[in-house]
C-alpha positions as a Python dict, from the first residue, in 0.01 Angstrom:
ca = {
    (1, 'X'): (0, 0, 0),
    (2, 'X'): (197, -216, 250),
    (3, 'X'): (213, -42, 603),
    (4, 'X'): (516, 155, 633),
    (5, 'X'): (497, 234, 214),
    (6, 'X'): (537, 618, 45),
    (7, 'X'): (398, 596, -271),
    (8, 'X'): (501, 883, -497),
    (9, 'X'): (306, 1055, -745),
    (10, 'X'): (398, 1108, -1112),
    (11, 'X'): (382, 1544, -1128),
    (12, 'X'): (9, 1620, -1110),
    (13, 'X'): (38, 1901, -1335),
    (14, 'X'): (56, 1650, -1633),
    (15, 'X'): (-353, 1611, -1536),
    (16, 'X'): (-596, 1889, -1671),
    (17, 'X'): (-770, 1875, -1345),
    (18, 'X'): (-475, 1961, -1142),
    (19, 'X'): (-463, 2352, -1212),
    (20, 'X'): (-808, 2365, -1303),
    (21, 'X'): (-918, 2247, -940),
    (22, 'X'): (-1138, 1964, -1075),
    (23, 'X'): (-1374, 1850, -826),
    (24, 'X'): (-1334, 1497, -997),
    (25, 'X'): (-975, 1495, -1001),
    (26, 'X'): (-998, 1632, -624),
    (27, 'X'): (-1211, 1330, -570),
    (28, 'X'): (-978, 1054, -734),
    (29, 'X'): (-688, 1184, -517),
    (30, 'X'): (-893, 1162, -198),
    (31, 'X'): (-965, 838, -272),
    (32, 'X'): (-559, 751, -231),
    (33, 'X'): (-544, 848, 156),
    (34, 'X'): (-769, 905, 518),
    (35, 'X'): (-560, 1236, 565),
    (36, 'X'): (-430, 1469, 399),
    (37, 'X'): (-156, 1724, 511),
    (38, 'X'): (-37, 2023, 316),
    (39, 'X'): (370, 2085, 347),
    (40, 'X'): (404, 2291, 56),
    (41, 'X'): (395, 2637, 136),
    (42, 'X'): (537, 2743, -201),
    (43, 'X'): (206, 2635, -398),
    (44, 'X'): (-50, 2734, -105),
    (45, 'X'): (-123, 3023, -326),
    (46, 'X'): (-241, 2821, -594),
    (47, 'X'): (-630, 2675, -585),
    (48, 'X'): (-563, 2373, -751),
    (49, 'X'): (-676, 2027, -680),
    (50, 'X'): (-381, 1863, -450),
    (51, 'X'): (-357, 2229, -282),
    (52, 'X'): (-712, 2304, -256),
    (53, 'X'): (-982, 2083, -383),
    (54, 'X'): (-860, 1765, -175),
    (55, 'X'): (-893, 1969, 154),
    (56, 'X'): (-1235, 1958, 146),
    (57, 'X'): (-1305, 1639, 93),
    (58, 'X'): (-1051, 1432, 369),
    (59, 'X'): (-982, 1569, 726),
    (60, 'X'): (-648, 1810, 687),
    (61, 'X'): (-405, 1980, 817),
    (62, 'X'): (-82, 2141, 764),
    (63, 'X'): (290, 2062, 826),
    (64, 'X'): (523, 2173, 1033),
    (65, 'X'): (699, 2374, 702),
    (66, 'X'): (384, 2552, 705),
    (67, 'X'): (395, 2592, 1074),
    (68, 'X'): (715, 2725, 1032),
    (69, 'X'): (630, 2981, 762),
    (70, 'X'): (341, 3092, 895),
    (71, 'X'): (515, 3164, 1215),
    (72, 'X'): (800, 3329, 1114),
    (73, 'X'): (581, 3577, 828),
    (74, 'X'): (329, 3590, 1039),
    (75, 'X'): (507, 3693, 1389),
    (76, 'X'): (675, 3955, 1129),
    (77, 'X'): (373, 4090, 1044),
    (78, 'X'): (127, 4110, 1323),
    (79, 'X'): (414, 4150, 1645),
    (80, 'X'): (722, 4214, 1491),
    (81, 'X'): (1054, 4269, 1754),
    (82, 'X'): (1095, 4657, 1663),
    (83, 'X'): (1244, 4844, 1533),
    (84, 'X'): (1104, 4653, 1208),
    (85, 'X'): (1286, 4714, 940),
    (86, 'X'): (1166, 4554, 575),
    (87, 'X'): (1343, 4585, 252),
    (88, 'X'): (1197, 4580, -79),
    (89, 'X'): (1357, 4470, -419),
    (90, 'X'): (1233, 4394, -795),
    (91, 'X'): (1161, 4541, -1088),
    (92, 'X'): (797, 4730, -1122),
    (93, 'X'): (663, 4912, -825),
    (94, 'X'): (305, 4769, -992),
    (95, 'X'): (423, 4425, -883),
    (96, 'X'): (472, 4565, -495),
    (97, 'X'): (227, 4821, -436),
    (98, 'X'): (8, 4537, -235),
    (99, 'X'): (317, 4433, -77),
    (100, 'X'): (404, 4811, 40),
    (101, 'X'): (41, 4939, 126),
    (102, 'X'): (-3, 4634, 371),
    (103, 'X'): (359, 4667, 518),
    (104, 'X'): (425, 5040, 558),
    (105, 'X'): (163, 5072, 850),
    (106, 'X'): (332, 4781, 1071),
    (107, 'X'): (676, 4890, 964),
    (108, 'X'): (952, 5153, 1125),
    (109, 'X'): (1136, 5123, 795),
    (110, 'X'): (1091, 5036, 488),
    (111, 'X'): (1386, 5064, 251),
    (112, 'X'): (1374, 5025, -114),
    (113, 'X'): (1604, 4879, -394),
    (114, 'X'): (1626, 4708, -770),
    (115, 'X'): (1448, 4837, -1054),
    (116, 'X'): (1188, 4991, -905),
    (117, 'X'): (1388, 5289, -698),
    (118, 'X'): (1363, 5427, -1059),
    (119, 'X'): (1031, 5491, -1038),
    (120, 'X'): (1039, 5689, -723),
    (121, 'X'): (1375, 5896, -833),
    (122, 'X'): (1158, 5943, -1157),
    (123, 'X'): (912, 6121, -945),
    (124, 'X'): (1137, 6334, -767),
    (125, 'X'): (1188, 6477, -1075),
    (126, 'X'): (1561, 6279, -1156),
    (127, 'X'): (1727, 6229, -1477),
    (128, 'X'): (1732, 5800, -1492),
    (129, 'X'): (1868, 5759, -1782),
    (130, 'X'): (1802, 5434, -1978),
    (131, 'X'): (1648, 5285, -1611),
    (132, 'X'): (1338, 5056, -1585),
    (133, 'X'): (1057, 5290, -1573),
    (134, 'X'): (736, 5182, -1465),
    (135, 'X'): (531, 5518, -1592),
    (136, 'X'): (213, 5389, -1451),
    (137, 'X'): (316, 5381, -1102),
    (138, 'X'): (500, 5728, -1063),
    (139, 'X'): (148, 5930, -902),
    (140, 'X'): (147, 5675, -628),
    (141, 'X'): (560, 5658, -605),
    (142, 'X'): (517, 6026, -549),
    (143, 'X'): (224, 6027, -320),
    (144, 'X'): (384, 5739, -121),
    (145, 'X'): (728, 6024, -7),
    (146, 'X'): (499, 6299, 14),
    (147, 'X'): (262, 6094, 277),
    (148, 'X'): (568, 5809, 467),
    (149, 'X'): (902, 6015, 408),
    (150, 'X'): (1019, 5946, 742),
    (151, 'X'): (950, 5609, 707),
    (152, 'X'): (1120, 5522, 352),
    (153, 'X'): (1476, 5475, 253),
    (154, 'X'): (1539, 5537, -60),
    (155, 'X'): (1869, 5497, -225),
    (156, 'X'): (2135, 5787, -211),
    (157, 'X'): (2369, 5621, -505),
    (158, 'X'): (2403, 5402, -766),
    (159, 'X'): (2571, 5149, -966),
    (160, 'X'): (2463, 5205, -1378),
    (161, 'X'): (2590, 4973, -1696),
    (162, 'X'): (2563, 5011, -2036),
    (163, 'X'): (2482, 4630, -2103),
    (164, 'X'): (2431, 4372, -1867),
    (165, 'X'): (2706, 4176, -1896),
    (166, 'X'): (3016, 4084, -1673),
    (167, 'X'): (3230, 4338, -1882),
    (168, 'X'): (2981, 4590, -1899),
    (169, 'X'): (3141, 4945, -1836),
    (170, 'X'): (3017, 5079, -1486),
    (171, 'X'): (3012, 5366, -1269),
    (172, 'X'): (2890, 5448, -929),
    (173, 'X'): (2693, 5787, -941),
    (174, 'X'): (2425, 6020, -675),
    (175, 'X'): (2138, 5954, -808),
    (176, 'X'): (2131, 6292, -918),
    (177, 'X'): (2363, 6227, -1187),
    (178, 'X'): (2269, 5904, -1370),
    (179, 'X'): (2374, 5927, -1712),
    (180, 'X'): (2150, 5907, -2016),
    (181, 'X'): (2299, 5650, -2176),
    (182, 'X'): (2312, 5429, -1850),
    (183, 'X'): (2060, 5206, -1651),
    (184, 'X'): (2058, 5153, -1295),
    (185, 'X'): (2182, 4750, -1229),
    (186, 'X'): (2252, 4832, -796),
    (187, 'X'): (2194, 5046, -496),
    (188, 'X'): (2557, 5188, -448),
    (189, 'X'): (2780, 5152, -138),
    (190, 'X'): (2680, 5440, 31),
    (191, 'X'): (2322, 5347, -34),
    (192, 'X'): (2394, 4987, 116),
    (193, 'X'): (2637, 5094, 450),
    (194, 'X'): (2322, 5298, 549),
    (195, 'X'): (2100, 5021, 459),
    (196, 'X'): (2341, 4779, 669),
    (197, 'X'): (2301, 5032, 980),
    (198, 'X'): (1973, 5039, 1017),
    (199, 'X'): (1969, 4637, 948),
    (200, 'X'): (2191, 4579, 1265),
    (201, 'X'): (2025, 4861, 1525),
    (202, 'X'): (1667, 4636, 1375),
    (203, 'X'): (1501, 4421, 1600),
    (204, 'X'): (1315, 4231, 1296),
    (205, 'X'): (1458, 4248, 931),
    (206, 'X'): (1190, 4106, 625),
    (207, 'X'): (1394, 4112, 310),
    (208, 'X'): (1157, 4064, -31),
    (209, 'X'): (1334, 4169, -326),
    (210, 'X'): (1712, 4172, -446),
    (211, 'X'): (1848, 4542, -462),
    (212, 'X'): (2020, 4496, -784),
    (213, 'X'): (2096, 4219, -1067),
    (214, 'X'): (2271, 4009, -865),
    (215, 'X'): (2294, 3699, -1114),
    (216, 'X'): (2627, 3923, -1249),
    (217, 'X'): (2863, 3995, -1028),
    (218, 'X'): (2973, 4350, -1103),
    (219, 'X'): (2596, 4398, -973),
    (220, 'X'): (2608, 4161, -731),
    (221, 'X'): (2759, 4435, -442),
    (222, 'X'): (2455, 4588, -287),
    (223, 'X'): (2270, 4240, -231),
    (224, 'X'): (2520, 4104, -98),
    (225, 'X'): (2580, 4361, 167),
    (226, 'X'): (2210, 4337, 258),
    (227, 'X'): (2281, 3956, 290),
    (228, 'X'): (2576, 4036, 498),
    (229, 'X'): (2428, 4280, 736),
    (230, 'X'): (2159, 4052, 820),
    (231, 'X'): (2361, 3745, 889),
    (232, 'X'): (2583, 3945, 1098),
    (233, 'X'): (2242, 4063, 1287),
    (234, 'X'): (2092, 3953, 1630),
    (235, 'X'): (1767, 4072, 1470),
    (236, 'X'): (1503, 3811, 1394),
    (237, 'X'): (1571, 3751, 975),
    (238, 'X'): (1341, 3653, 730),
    (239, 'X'): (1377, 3591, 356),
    (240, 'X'): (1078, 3583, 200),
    (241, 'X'): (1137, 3363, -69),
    (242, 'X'): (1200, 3346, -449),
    (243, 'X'): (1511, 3566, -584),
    (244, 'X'): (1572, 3708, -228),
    (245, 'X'): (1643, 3328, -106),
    (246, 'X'): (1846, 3263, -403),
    (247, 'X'): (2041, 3545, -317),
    (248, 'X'): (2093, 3471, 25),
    (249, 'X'): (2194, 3096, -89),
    (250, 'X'): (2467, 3178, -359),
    (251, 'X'): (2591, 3442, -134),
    (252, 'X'): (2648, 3160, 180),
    (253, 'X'): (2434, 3340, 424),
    (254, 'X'): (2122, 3121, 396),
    (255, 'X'): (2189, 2870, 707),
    (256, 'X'): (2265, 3233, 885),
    (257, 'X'): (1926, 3385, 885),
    (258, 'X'): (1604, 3335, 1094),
    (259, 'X'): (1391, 3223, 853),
    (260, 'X'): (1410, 3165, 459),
    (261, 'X'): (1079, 3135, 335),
    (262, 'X'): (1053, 2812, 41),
    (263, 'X'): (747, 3056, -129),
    (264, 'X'): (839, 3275, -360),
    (265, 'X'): (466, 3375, -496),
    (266, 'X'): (316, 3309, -188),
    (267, 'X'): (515, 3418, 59),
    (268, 'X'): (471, 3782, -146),
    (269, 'X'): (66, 3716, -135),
    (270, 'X'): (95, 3650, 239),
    (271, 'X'): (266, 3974, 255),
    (272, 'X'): (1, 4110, 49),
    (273, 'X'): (-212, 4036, 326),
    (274, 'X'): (-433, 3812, 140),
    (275, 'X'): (-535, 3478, 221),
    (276, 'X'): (-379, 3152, 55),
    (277, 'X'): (-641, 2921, -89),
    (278, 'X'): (-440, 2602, 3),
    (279, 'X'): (-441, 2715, 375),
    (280, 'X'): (-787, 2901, 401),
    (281, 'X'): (-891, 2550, 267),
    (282, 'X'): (-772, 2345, 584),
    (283, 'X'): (-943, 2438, 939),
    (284, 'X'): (-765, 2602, 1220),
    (285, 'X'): (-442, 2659, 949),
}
């Protein structure tokens, strides 16, 4: 290389040492550089070769993407602005449990939507109807409002289908009501003006999660009012990645919030509380 030149590499996965953090792979791409710097948050959960293995063997550091991530998660998470107020979305309380059990001490709020609200109304003892279920999880759904009640927010109403489709037949019911042959697609719009109070009176907002299927757009209604709310916020507003960021993009809010994170997986392992192997990998990141 000429100075002044970028070379760009073909996709690394196409190697069998990328994802399998080859120390001799690691090796051949030190050999291409005197630094190395690490810009891509999105795969810093991933120990693989160009995240990981090449850290070790060239002096490193990370970007300012990084810098901004870990700023913005990180401020959220260890001196928020309060009241902090996070929301969580997706499908299997499973999949969050980390998430919630690392947040829920630092948090004034934490409000709940998607799929997995089913699993805590299940535990109350509620009729869901044909609503994602995630039987595993209901002794620590219930535990979790016997122990935090006054912190949680759990939906009041909701939006059910029969099919998900953009002619689906729909109705808005308490989620003491939810028919049998229904599934739960949205928080409703009572559900999401109290969500969008407590959003605006919040000094920090971390959004991880969608609170419905918002891909179709008679589901669409109760993430987009949690987009709304915090674009029209002077809290500090954080995304933290994946279908949350999508949301926020196809909705037009994305150049109106704080922060949206670019890592999807890792931005929900940072959340976790658990350290990134392409970061722990570089000193002082």
């Amino acid at each position: 290389m000429a100075p002044g030149e970028i070379v760009l590499l073909e996709n690394l996965r196409f190697h069998d040492g990328e994802e399998a953090n080859s120390p001799a792979f690691a090796a051949q791409l030190a050999k291409l550089g005197d630094i190395y710097i690490n810009d891509a948050f999105g795969t810093a959960h991933r120990a693989h070769a160009s995240t990981e293995g090449v850290a070790h063997l060239l002096p490193s550091a990370i970007g300012f993407l990084i810098e901004k991530e870990l700023k913005f998660l990180g401020d959220a998470t260890t001196n928020p602005r309060r009241p902090f107020v996070a929301l969580l979305g997706g499908s299997k309380v499973h999949d969050k449990i980390a998430v919630i059990d690392h947040l829920l001490p630092k948090v004034d709020r934490l409000l709940l939507g998607g799929g997995m609200v089913f699993t805590f109304l299940k535990a109350r003892g509620f009729e869901i109807g044909k609503s994602l279920l995630d039987a595993s999880s209901l002794e620590y759904a219930a535990r979790l409002m016997a122990e935090n009640g006054n912190k949680l927010g759990i939906p009041t109403d909701i939006v059910c289908a029969d099919v998900l489709e953009n002619d689906a037949h729909v109705e808005t019911v308490s989620v003491r009501a939810i028919p049998t042959g229904l599934f739960g697609v949205d928080i409703g719009p009572q559900t999401a003006g109290r969500y969008a109070d407590e959003i605006k009176t919040a000094g920090t907002v971390l959004w991880n999660g969608p609170m419905g299927v918002f891909e179709i757009d008679p589901f669409a209604a109760g993430t987009r009012a949690i987009a709304k709310a915090m674009a029209e916020s002077r809290a500090v507003t954080i995304v933290g990645g994946g279908d949350s960021a999508a949301a926020v993009d196809k909705f037009g809010y994305a150049d109106r919030m704080t922060h949206v994170s670019t890592g999807g997986g890792a931005s929900l392992e940072f959340l976790e509380g658990k350290a990134l192997p392409g970061l722990a990998a570089i000193p002082d990141a």
